[in-house]
N, C-alpha and C positions, 0 to 999 in steps of 0.2 A: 034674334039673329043679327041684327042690327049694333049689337053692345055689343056680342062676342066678336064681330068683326073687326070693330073700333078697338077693342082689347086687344086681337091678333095687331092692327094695324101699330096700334102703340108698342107692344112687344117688341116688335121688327123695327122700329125706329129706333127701341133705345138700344138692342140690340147691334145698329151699325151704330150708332152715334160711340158704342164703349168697345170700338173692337182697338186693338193697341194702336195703330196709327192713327186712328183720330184722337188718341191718347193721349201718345208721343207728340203728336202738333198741338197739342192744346200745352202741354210741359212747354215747348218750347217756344212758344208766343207768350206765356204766364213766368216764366222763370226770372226775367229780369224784377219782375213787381215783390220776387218773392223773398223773404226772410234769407240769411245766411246758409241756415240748416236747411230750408227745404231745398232751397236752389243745389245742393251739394247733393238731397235724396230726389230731384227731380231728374240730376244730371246723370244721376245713375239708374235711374230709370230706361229714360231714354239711350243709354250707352249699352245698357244691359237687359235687352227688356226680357232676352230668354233664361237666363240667370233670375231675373227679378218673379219672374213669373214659374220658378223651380224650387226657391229656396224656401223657409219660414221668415217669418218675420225677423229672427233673431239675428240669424246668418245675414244675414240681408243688410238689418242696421248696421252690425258688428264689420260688412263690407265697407259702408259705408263712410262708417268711425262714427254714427247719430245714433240716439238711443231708439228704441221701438215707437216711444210716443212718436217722435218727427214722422215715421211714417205713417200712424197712426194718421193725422193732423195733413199729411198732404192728401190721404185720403178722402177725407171730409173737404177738404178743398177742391178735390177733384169731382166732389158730387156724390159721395158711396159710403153708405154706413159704417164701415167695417175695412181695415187691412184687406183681407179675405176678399171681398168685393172688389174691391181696386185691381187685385192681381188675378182675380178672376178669368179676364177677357187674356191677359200673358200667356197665363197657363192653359188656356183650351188651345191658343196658337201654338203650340208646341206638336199638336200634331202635324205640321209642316214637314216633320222632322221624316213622316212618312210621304211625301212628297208625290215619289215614286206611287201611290196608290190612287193617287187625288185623281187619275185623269188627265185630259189634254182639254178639258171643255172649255178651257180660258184661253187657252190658242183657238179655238173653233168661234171663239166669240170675239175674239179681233180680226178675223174673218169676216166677219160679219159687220165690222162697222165702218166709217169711211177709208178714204184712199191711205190715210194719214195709217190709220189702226192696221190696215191688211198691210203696208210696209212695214211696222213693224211686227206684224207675225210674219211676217217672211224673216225677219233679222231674228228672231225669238227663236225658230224653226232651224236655223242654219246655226245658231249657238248651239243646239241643244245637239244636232246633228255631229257637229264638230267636238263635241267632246264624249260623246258616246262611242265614237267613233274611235277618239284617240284610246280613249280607256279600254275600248274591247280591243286593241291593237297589244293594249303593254299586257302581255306575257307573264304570269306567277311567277313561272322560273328565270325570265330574265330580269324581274324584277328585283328575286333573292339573288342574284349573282351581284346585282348593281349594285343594291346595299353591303353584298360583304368587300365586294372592290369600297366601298367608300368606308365602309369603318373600322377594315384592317390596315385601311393606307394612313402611313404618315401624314400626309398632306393630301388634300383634294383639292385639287384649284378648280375653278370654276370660270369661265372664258366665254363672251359674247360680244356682239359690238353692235353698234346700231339701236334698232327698235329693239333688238333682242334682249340686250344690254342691261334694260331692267328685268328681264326675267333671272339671269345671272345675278344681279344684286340684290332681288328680294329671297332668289333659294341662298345666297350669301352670307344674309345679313339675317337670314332664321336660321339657315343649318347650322351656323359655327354655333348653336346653342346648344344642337344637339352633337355635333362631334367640332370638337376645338380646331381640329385641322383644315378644318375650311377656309379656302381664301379665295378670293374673288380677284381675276387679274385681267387686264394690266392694272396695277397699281397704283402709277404717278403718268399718266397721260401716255407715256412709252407704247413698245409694244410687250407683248403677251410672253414672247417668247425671253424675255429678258429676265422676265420672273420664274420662268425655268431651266434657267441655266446650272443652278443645283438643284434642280429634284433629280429623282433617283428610282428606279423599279420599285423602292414602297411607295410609291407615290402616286395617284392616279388625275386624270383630267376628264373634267363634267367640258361640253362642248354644244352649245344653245346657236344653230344655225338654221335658217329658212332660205327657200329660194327666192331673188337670188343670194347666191353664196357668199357670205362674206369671205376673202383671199386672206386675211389675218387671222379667222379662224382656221381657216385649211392650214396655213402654215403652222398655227401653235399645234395642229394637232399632227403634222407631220411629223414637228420638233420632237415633240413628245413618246412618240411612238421609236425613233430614233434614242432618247433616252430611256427607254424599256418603260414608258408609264402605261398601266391599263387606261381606258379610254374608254367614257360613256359618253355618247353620242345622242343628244335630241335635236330631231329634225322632219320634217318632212319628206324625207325619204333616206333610205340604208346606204346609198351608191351617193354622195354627191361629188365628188369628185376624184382621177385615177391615185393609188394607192394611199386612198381613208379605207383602213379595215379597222374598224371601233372595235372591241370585246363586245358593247351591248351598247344595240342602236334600237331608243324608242321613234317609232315612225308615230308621229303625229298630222292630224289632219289640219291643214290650214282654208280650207276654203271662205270664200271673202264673197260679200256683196259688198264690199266698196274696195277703190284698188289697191288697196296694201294689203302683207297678211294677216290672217286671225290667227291672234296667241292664246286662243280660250283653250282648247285641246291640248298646246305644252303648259298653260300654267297647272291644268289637272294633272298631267303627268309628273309635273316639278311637285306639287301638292302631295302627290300619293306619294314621293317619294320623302319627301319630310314629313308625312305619318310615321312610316315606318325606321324612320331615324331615329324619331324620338321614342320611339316602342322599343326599339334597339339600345337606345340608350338610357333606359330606364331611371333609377334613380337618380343617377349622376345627371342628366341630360335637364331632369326636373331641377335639381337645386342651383344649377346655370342658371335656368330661366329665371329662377327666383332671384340669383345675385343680378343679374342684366335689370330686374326690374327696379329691386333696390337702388340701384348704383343712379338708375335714370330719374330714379325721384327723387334720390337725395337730392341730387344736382339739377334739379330744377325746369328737367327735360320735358316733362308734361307738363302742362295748364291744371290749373289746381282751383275750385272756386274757391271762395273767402272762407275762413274756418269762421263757424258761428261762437261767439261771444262767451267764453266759460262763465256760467252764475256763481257767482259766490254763495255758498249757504249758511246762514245761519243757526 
């Protein structure tokens, strides 16, 4: 009785010791120590671990540009017989992907621990709130309306100011991959409405406002509406000020435990909408992506670790 306990208790030690984040921190406290090649298959471990933990070994090196052995080699570094073994702990993590089944027992259990832990299950509890919320708000059909306003228009400007500002520049600076006509305005510090002084009825306006209201977005979208653009509207409420009538207004929820608003709820909504851009945009939207990527590496945009030393063979 006695040994098979010790055998359960060892199991379950080595069991957390190789789950991926203690994985991922051991790569990244050991990576400087390490050879060329592995530091480039640890970095991509840690950068990819759901990828790493999907693919075969093959896919994986050939991601990487290093041949099998190197991961082979980081393997046995890491403690683990075998490839197989290493990616092991990855790929059982991939049921996260089910998430939604797991339960709420890990909020019940920061409930339970001090002052520290039950604050953050209340922050935990009001994220989760707030985007459940927004997403059972955004509508199938006004969601397919949304998308054909944005990918039969000419142009879709995209308009925010403030905190919101980055939500506008991140659906900006994804979407124009998936449809070219995206632009993110004002453009040179100006205002908004200055960048639509030629648009035209094909053309429509994304408009990212909370309470309170910013007055440069009401205006651009007044402008707008005066120049016959369609208008999609995300905000925290349909009505926010007298004659905003948007074609499709996502109401999203902002409730906050600290005093600004929470943009968890419109960044899912801005998210599901760039799902469906790039579903819409099919192949074309894909080999964007791929020139965007190219073009960033050629030129030096990413951090690159050191390429490992080509052998000369004899």
């Amino acid at each position: 009785m006695f040994y098979t306990c010790l055998f359960q208790n060892i199991c379950s030690f080595t069991r957390m010791e190789h789950t991926p984040t203690h994985l991922t921190n051991r790569l990244r406290e050991d990576i400087g120590q390490m050879p060329p090649a592995l530091q480039a298959a640890a970095k991509y471990v840690v950068d990819h671990p759901g990828d790493f933990g999907l693919n075969p070994i093959r896919v994986t090196a050939a991601n990487i540009g290093v041949s099998s052995n190197v991961l082979v080699r980081l393997a046995q570094r890491m403690g683990f017989d075998s490839f197989e073994a290493f990616r092991g702990p990855f790929r059982a993590a991939l049921v996260t992907d089910r998430e939604g089944d797991l339960g709420q027992d890990w909020l019940t259990a920061l409930h339970s621990k001090d002052d520290f832990g039950k604050t953050q299950a209340r922050f935990a509890q009001n994220e989760q709130n707030i985007v459940a919320r927004s997403l059972r708000l955004m509508n199938p059909d006004k969601t397919r309306q949304a998308i054909q306003h944005i990918t039969t228009a000419h142009r879709c400007y995209v308009t925010a100011t403030r905190a919101s500002y980055a939500l506008a520049y991140y659906f900006s600076y994804t979407g124009r991959m998936a449809h070219p006509g995206i632009q993110l305005i004002p453009r040179h510090l100006g205002s908004a409405t200055d960048d639509l002084l030629d648009a035209s009825p094909q053309d429509c306006l994304i408009a990212i406002t909370v309470h309170p209201y910013s007055a440069d977005t009401i205006q651009s979208m007044r402008f707008a509406k005066k120049m016959g653009l369609r208008i999609i509207l995300v905000s925290d409420s349909d009505v926010i000020a007298p004659g905003i009538d948007p074609d499709v207004a996502f109401t999203v929820s902002t409730r906050t435990l600290h005093p600004f608003s929470c943009f968890t709820g419109a960044m899912a909504i801005l998210e599901c909408l760039l799902g469906h851009l790039f579903e819409a945009g099919g192949t074309a939207a894909s080999q964007r992506v791929e020139a965007y990527q190219k073009a960033r590496e050629d030129t030096g945009a990413y951090w690159q670790p050191s390429k490992p030393p080509r052998l000369r063979r004899t």
